[in-house]
C-alpha positions as a Markdown table, in Angstrom:
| # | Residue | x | y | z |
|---|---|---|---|---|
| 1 | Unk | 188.8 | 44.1 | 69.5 |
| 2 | Unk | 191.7 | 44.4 | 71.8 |
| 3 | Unk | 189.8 | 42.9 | 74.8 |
| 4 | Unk | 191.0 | 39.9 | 76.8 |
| 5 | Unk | 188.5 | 37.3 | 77.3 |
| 6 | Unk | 189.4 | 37.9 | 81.4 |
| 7 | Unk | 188.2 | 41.5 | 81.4 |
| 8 | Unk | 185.1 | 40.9 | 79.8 |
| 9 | Unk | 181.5 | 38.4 | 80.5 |
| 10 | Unk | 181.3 | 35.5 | 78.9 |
| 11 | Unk | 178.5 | 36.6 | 77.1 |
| 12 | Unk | 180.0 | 39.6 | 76.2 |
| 13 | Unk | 183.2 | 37.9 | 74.8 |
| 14 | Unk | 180.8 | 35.8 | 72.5 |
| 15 | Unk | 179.4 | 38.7 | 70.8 |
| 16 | Unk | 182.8 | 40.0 | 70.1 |
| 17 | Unk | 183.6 | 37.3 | 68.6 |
| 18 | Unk | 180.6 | 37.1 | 66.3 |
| 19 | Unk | 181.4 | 40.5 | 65.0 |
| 20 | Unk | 185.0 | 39.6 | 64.4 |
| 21 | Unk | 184.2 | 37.0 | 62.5 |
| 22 | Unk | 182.1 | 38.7 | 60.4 |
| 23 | Unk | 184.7 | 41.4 | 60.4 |
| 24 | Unk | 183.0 | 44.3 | 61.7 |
| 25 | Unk | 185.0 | 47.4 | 62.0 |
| 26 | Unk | 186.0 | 48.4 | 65.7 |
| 27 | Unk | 183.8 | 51.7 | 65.4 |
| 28 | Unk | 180.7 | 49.4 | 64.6 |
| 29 | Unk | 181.6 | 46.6 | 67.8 |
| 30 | Unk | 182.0 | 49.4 | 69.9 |
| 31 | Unk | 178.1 | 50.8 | 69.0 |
| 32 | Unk | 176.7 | 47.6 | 69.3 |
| 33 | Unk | 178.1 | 46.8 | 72.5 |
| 34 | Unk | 177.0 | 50.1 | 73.5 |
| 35 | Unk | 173.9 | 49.3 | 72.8 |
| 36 | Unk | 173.4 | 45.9 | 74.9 |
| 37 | Unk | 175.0 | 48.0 | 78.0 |
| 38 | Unk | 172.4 | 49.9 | 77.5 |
| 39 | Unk | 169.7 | 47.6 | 77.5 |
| 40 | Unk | 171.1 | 45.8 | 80.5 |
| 41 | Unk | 171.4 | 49.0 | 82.2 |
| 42 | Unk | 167.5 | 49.5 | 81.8 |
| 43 | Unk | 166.6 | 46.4 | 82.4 |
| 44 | Unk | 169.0 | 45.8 | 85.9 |
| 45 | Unk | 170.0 | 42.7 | 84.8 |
| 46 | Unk | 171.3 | 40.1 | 82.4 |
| 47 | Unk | 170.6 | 41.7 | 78.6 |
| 48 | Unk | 170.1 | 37.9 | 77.1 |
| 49 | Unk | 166.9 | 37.0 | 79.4 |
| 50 | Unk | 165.1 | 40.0 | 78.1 |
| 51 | Unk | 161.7 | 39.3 | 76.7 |
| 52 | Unk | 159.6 | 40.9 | 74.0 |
| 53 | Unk | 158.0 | 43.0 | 76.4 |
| 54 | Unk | 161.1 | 44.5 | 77.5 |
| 55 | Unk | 162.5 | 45.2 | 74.6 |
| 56 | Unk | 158.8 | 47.1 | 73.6 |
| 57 | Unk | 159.5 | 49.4 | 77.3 |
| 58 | Unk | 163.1 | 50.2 | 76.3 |
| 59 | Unk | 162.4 | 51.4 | 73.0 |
| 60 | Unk | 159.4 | 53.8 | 75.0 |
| 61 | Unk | 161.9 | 54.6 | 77.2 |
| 62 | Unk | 164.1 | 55.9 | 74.5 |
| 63 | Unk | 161.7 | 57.5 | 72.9 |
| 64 | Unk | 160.7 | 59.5 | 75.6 |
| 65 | Unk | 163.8 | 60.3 | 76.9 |
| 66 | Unk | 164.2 | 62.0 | 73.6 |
| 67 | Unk | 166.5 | 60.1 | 71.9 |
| 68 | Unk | 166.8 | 61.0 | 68.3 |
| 69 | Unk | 165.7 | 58.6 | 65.1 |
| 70 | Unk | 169.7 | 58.2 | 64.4 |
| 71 | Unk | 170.1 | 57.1 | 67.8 |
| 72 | Unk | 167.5 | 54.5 | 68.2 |
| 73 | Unk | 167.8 | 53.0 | 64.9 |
| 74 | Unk | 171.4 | 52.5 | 65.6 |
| 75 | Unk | 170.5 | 51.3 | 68.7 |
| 76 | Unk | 167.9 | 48.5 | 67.4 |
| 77 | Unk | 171.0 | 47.6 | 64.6 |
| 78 | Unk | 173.1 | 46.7 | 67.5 |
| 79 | Unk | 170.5 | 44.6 | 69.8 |
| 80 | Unk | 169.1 | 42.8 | 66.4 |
| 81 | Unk | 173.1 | 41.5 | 66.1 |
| 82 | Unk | 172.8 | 40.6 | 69.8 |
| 83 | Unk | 169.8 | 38.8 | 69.6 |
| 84 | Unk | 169.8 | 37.3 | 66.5 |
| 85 | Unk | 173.5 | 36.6 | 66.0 |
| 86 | Unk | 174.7 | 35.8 | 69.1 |
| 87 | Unk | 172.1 | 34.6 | 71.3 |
| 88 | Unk | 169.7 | 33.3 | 68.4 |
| 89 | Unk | 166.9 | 34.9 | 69.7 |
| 90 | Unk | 165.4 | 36.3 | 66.4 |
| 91 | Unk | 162.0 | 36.1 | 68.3 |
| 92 | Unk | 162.8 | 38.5 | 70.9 |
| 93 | Unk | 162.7 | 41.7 | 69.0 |
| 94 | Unk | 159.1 | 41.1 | 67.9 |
| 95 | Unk | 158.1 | 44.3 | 69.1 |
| 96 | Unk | 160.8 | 46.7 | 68.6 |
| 97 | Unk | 160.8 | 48.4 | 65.2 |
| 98 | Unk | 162.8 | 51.4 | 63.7 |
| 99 | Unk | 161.5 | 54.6 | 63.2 |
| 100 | Unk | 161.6 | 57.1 | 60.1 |
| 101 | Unk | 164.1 | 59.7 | 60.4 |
| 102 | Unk | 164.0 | 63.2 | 59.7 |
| 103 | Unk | 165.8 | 64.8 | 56.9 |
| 104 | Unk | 167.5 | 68.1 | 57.3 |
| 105 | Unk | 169.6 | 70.1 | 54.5 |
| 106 | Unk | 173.2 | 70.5 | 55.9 |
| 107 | Unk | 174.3 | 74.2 | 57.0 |
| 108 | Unk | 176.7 | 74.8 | 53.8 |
| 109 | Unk | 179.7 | 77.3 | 54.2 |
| 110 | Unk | 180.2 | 79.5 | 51.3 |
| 111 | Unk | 183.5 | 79.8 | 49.3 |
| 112 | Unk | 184.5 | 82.5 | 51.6 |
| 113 | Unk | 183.5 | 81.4 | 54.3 |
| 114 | Unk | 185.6 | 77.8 | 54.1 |
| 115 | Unk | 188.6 | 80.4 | 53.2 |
| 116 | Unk | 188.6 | 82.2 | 56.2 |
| 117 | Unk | 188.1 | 78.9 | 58.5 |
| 118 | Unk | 191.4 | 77.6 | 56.7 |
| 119 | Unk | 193.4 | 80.8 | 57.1 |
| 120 | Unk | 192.4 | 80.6 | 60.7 |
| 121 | Unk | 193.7 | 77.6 | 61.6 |
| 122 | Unk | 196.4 | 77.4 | 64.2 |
| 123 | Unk | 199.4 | 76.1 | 62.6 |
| 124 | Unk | 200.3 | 74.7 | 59.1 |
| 125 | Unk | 199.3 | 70.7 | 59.9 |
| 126 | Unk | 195.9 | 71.8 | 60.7 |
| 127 | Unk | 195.5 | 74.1 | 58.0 |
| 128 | Unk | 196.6 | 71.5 | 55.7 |
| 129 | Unk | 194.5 | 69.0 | 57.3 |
| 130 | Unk | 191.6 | 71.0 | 56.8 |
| 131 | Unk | 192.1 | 72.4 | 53.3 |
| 132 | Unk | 192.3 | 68.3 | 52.7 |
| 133 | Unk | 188.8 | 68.0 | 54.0 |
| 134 | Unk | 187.2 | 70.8 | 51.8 |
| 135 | Unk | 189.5 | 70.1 | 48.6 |
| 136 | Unk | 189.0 | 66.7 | 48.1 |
| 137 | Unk | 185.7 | 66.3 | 50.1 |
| 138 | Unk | 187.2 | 63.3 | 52.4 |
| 139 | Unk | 185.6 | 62.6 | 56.1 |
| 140 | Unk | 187.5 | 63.5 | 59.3 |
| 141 | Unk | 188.4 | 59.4 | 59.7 |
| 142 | Unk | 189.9 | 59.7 | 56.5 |
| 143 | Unk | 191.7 | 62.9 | 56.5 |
| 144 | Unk | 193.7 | 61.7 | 59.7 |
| 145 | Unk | 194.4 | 58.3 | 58.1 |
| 146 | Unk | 195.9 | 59.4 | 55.2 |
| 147 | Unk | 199.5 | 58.6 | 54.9 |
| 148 | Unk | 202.4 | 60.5 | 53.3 |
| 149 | Unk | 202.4 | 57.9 | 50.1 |
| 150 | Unk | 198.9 | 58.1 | 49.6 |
| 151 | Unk | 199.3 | 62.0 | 47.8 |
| 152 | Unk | 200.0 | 61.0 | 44.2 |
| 153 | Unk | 201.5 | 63.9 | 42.4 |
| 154 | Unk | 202.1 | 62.5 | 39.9 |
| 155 | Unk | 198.6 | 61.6 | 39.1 |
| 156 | Unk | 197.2 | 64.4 | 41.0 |
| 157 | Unk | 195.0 | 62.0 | 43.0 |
| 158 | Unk | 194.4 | 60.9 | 46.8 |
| 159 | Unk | 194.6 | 57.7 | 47.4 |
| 160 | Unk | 191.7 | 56.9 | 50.2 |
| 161 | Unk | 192.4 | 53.6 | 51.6 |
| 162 | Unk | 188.9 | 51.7 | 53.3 |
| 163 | Unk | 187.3 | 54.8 | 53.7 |
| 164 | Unk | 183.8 | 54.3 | 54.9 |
| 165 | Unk | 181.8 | 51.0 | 53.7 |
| 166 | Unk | 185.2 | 49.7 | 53.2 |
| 167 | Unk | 185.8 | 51.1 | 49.9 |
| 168 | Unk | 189.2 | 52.1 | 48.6 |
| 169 | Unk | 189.2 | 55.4 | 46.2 |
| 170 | Unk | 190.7 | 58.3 | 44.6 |
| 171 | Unk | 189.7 | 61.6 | 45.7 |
| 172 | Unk | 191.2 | 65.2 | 43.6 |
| 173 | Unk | 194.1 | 66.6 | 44.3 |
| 174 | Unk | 194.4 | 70.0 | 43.1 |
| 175 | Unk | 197.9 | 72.2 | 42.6 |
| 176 | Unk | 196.9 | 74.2 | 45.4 |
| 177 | Unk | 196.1 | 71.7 | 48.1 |
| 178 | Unk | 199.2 | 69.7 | 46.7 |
| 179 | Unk | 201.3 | 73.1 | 47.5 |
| 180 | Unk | 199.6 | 73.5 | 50.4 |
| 181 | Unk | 200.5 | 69.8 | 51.8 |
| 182 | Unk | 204.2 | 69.8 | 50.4 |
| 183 | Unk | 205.0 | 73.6 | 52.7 |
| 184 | Unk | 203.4 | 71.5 | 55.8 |
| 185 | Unk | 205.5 | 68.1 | 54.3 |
| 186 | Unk | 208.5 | 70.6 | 54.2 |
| 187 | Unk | 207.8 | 72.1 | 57.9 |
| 188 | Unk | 206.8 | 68.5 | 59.3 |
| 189 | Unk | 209.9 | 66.8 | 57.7 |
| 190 | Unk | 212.4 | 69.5 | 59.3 |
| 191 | Unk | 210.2 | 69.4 | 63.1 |
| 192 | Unk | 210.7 | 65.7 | 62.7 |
| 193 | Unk | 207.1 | 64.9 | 63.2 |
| 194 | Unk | 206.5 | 62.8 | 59.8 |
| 195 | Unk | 208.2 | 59.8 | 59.4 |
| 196 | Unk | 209.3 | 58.4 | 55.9 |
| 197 | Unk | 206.4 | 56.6 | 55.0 |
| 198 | Unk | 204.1 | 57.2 | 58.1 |
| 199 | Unk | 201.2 | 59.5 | 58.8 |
| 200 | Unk | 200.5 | 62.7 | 56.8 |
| 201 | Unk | 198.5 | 64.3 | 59.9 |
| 202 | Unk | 200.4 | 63.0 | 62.8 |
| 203 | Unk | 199.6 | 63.4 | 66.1 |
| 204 | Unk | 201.6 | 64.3 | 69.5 |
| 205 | Unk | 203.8 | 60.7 | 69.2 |
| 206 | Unk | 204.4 | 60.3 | 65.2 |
| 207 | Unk | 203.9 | 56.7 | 65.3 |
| 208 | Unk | 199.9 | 57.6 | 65.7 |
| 209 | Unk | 197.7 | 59.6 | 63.3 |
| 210 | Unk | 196.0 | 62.7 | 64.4 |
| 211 | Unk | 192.7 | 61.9 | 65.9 |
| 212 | Unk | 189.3 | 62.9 | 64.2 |
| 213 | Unk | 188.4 | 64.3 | 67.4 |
| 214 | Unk | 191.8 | 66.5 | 67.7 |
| 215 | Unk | 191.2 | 67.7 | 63.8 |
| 216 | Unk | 187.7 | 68.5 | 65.1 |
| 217 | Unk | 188.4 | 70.7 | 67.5 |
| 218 | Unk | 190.7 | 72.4 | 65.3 |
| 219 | Unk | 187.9 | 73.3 | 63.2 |
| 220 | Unk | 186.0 | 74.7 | 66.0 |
| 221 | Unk | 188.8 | 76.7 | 67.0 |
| 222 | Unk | 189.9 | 78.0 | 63.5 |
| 223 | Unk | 185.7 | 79.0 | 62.8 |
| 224 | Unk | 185.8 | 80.7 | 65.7 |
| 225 | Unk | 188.5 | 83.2 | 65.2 |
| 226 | Unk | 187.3 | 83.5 | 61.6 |
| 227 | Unk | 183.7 | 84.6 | 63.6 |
| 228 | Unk | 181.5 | 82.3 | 61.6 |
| 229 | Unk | 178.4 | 82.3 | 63.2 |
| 230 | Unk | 176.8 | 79.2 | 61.6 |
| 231 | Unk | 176.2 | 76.0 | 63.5 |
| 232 | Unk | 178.6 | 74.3 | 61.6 |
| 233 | Unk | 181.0 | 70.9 | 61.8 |
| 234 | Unk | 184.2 | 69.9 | 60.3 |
| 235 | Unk | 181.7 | 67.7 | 58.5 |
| 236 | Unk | 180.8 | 71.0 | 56.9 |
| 237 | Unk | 183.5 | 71.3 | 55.1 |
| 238 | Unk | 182.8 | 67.7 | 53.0 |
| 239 | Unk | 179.4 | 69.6 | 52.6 |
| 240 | Unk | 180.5 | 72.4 | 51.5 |
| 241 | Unk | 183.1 | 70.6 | 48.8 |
| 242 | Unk | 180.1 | 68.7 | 46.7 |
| 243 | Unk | 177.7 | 71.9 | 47.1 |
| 244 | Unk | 180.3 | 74.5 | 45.8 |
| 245 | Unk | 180.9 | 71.7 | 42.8 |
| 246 | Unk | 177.5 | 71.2 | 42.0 |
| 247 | Unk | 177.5 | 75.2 | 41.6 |
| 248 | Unk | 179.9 | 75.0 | 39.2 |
| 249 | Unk | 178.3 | 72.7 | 37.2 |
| 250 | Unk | 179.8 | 69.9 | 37.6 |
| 251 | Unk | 178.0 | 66.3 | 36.8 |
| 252 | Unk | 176.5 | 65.2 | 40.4 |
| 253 | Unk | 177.7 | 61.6 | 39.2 |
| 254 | Unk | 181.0 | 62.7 | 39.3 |
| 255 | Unk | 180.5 | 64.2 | 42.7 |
| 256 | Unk | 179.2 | 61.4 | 43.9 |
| 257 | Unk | 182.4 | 59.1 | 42.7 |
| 258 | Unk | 184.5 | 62.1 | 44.5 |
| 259 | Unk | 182.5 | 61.6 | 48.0 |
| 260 | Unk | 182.4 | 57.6 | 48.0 |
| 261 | Unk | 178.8 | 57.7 | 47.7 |
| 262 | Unk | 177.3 | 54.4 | 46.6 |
| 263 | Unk | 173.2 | 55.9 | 45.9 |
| 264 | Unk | 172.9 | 58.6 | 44.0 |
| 265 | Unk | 170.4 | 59.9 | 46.0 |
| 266 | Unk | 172.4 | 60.2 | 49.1 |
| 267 | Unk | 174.9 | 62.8 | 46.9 |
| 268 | Unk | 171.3 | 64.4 | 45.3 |
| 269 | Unk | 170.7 | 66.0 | 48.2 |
| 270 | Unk | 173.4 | 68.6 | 47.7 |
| 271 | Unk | 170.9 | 70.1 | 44.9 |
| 272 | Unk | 168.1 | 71.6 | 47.5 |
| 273 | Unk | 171.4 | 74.0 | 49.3 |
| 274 | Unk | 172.9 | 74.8 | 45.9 |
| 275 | Unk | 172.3 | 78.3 | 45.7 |
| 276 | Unk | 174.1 | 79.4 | 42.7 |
| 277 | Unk | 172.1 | 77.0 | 40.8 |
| 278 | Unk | 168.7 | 77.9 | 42.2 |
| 279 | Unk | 169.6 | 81.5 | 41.3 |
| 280 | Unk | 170.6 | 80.7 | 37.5 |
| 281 | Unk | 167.2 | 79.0 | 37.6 |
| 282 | Unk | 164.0 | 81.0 | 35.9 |
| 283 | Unk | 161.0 | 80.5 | 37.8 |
| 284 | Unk | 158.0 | 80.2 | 36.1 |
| 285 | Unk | 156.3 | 84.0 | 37.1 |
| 286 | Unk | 159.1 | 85.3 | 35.0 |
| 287 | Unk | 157.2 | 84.5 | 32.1 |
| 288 | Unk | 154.6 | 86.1 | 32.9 |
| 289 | Unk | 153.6 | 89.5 | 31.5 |
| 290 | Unk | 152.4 | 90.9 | 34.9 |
| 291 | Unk | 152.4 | 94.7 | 35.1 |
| 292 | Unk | 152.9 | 96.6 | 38.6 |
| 293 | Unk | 149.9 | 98.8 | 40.4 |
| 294 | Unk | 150.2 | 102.2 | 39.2 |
C-alpha cells in the first residue's frame, strides 16, 4: 500500500502491514479495509472493541439491507483477517458465519453477436483490446496489463503475467487477433502512444496502462451501438470465449488451462449455456416410437 503511516490510524496502519507481509495484492487490502470501515461505521466507534454480539447485528444488518452472498462473504473474509490476524481476536467472530451463494449461468453472447460488439468499438486500441478479451479468453485486469513483449508471434502465444491467483500463463494467440494487434501496434507506434517495451493498451499518459474500468466502458459503448440487448459485461466476452470452444468440441481441460482455472468445476459450468452441444445431443423421447393424434 502506498499509505503513509501519518494519514492513516494506528490500528489501521497495523493491518496494512499484516497484509503486506503476507503479500496480499492491493485489490484484496483495499476490500478488507473496506470491510472494517464498514463495520466501524455501523458500529460508531472503534472496529477492534467490537464484541460477538456486534458482529452477529452487522451481519443482520447486511442481510437485510440486501446485500448479496458475494458481498457478505467477502465482507466476513476481510473482518476474519482483521480479527484474527491483526488484532488476535479469533474469538470475536463466533457468531458470524458465511452464507451459500447462489449460482447463475452467465448471459453468453453468440459468435455474432461478440462480432458486432468488436466492429463497434470506437477506435482501433479498443477494438483490439476487446478482440483480446474474447480471443484468448483473458479478464479485463489482464487485458490492460499486457505489455507489447508479452504477444509472442513467434510461438503464437500470450504471455499472461500474475494474472489472477498469482499465476503466470499462456493464453492463444490466433493469426487474426495477432493481425488485428499488429494494425493497432502499427497506428499506436506512428500516434506515439506505445512506448518500446511499454503497455499494449495504453492509456491517456503512455507511461500507465489502460484502466479496466476505461476498457469497460468501452464495451458498453461498442454493445450499444451494435444494439445488443442482453445484460451483458466485458466479462462476457471471457464467457463467451470458453462457451463458443466448448461448442466446437474442444476438450473442457484444455479450456480450463486457456482461462487459468485451477478446479475443473469452476470451467464445467460453461456446459449448462453450450447450446450447440445441447442441440447435437439426442434426448431420450427420440427413441421413442410415439405416433401423433390423427
Amino acid at each position: 500500500m502506498t499509505q503513509s503511516s501519518k494519514s492513516v490510524s494506528p490500528l489501521r496502519q497495523r493491518m496494512i502491514e499484516d497484509m503486506t507481509m503476507r503479500k496480499l495484492n492491493r485489490l484484496t487490502q483495499l476490500a478488507y479495509i473496506r470491510a472494517v470501515k464498514k463495520l466501524a461505521q455501523f458500529l460508531g466507534h472503534s472496529p477492534d472493541r467490537a464484541t460477538p454480539e456486534d458482529l452477529r447485528r452487522f451481519q443482520l444488518h447486511l442481510v437485510e439491507h440486501g446485500v448479496s452472498g458475494t458481498t457478505l462473504n467477502g465482507t466476513i473474509t476481510g473482518l476474519r483477517f482483521f480479527f484474527e490476524v491483526t488484532l488476535q481476536r479469533k474469538e470475536a467472530l463466533a457468531q458470524m458465519s458465511p452464507v451459500r451463494e447462489s449460482h447463475k449461468l452467465p448471459v453468453v453472447l453468440s459468435v455474432a453477436e461478440v462480432e458486432q460488439i468488436i466492429a463497434a468499438a470506437s477506435n482501433l486500441k479498443y477494438r483490439a483490446a476487446l478482440a483480446v478479451a474474447y480471443g484468448a479468453g483473458l479478464r479485463a485486469s489482464e487485458v490492460v496489463h499486457l505489455k507489447v513483449t508479452d504477444i509472442d508471434s513467434a510461438r503464437m502465444v500470450i504471455r499472461v503475467e500474475q494474472g489472477k491467483g498469482r499465476r503466470d500463463r499462456h493464453a492463444m494467440l490466433s493469426p487474426s487477433l495477432l493481425t488485428l494487434l499488429r494494425a493497432w501496434y502499427r497506428q499506436g507506434r506512428a500516434a506515439r502512444k506505445l512506448l518500446p517495451g511499454g503497455w499494449l493498451f495504453p492509456g491517456q499518459n503512455p507511461v500507465n496502462p489502460l484502466t479496466a474500468r476505461q476498457l469497460n466502458r468501452a464495451f458498453h459503448l461498442a454493445a450499444d451501438t451494435a444494439g445488443i440487448k442482453k445484460r451483458v459485461s466485458l466479462h462476457s466476452l471471457r464467457h463467451a470465449f470458453a462457451t463458443h470452444l466448448l461448442e466446437q468440441k474442444t476438450d473442457i481441460r484444455v479450456i480450463q488451462i486457456l482461462l487459468g482455472h485451477q478446479k475443473l468445476e469452476t470451467t464445467a459450468r460453461y456446459s449448462h449455456v453450450a447450446a450447440q452441444t445441447l442441440r447435437d445431443i439426442k434426448g431420450p423421447l427420440e427413441y421413442l416410437a410415439l405416433t401423433p393424434p390423427t
